[in-house]
N, C-alpha and C positions, 0 to 999 in steps of 0.2 A: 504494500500500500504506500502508494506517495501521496506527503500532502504538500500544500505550497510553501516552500523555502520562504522563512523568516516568522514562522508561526512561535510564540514563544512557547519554552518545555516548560513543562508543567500542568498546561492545561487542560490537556486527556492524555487516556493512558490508549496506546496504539492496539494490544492484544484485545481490549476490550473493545474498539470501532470494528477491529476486524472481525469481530466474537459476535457484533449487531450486524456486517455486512454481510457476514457469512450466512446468519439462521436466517434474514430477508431472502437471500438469493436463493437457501434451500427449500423457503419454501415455493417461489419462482417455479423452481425446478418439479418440486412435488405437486402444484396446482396447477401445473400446466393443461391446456386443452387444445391451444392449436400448435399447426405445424407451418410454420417452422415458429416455436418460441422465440421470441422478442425481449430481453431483457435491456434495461439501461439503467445504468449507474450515473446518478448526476453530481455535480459538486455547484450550486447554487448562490448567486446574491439576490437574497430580497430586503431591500432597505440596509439597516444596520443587521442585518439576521444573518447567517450561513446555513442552507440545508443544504445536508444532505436525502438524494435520494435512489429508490429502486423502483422502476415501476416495470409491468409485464403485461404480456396481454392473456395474461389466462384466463381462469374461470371467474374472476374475479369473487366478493364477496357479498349477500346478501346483507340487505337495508337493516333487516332483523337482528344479523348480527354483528354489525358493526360496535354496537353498544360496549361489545362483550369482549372484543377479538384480543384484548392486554393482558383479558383475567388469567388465570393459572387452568391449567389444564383442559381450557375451551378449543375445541377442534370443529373444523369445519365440513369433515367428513371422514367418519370415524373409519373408515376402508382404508384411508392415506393411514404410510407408516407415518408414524411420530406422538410423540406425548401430550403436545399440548403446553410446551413449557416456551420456547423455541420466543415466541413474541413477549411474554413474560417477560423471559428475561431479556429482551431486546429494550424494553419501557423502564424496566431496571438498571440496566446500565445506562443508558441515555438519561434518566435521573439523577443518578449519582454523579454523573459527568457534569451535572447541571444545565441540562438539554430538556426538549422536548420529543415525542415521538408520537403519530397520526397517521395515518392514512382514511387514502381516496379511493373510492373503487364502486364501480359497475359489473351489477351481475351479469358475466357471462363476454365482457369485456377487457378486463383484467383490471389492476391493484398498483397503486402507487403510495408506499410506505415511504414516510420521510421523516427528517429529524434534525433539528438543530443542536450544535456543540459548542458553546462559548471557547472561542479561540481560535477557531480555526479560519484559515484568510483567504474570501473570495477575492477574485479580482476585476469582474465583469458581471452585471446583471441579468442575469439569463432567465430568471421565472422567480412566482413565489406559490407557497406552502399558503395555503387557504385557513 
């Protein structure tokens, strides 16, 4: 993971961004429904704010449960492997970092999970986090 040269240390820890980018992308991988999957990793300025984000065009996620999608062990189709922890603890480390973490998504569409991290330095305005 690179991020942009002159960011000061201290202000996240790198195992734990890659620890949020990694469970976002797998489940990318695991909610997949078309072919060819489409993933994108964005690095963002909205105002004073830096998001980051992953969006995909999978199955995206019902209205219903969006509510829900950070609790602990909430899964969106209990067929897919996985536990149900994976977004948990993505909202968890993005807290502790003293970030935020959201997503947007249309059923059947796919899902744009995003998150902000104090510190990190965009350099160009490209979209924002709703």
């Amino acid at each position: 993971m690179e991020l942009t040269p002159g960011i000061p240390a201290g202000y996240y820890d790198l195992l734990q961004l890659e620890r949020v980018l990694v469970n976002l992308l797998e489940n990318s991988l695991r909610y997949a429904k078309h072919t060819p999957l489409v993933v994108t990793i964005r690095l963002e300025k909205c105002g004073s704010q830096q998001v980051i984000s992953v969006s995909d065009n999978g199955v995206g996620v019902p209205p219903e449960k969006l509510p829900h999608i950070f609790e602990r062990f909430v899964k969106l189709n209990s067929f897919v492997h996985g536990t149900g922890l994976g977004l948990s603890i993505c909202q968890s480390i993005v807290e502790q970092l003293g970030g935020r973490i959201d997503v947007d998504s249309e059923k059947g569409k796919g899902s744009r999970f995003w998150f902000t991290i104090p510190g990190v330095i965009v350099t160009e305005e490209v979209g924002c986090a709703r």
